[in-house]
C-alpha positions as CSV (number, residue, x, y, z in Angstrom):
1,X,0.0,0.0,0.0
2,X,2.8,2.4,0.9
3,X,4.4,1.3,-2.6
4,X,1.4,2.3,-4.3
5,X,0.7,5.8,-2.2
6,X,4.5,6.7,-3.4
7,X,3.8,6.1,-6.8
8,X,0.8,8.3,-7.2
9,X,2.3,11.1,-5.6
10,X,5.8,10.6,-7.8
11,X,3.1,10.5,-11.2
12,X,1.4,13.5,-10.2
13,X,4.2,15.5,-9.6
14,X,6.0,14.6,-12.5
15,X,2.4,16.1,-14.5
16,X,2.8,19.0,-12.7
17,X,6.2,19.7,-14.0
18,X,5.1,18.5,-17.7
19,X,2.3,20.9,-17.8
20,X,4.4,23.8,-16.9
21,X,6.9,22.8,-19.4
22,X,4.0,22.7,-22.2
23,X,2.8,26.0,-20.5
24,X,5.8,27.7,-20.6
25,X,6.5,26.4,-24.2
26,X,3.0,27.6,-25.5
27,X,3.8,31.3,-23.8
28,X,7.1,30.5,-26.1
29,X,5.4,29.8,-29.0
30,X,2.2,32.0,-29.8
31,X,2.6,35.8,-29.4
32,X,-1.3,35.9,-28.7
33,X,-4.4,33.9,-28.1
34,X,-5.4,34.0,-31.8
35,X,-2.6,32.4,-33.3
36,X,-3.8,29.0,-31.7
37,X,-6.5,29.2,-34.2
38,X,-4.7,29.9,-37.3
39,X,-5.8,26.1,-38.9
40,X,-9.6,26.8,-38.0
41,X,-11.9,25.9,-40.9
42,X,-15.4,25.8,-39.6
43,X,-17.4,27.9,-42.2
44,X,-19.4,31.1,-39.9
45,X,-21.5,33.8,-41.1
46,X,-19.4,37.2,-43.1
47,X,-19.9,38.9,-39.6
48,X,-17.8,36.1,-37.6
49,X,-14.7,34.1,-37.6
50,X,-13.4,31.0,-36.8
51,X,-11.6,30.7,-33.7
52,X,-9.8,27.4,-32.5
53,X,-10.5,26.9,-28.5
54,X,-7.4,25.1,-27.3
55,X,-7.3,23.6,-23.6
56,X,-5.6,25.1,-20.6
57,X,-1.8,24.2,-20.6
58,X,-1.8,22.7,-24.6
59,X,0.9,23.8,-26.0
60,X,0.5,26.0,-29.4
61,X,0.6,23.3,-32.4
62,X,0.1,23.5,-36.3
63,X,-2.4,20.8,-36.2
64,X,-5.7,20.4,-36.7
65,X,-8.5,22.6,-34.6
66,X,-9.9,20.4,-31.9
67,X,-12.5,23.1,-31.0
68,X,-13.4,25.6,-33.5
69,X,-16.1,27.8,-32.9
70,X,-17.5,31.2,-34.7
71,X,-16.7,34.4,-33.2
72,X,-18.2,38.1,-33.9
73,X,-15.0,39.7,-36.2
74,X,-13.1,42.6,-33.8
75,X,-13.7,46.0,-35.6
């Protein structure tokens, strides 16, 4: 039991320090929120745009959009 209490606590601190790695390399990576949706494709109305919702502590990728969603265009 004590075997298994050390091991959870040795995993979750080592996610700790992994997602503020991937934090700090997605502060790195995109100079503002909107570049994380720069692959968004969902077709929205001539008044909105498409913006990619990414996750807390997901690091900025070229991927595909796993959340896209249509936003009213800034002015």
């Amino acid at each position: 039991m004590k075997l298994l209490v050390k091991y959870v606590v040795l995993v979750s601190f080592l996610l700790v320090i992994y997602f503020r790695i991937i934090d700090a390399e997605s502060e790195l990576q995109c100079t503002k929120e909107s570049d994380r949706g720069n692959i968004c494709k969902k077709q929205c109305a001539e008044a909105e745009e498409c913006r990619c919702i990414t996750p807390p502590y997901t690091a900025c990728f070229t991927g595909p959009c796993l959340y896209a969603t249509c936003v009213a265009k800034p002015e």
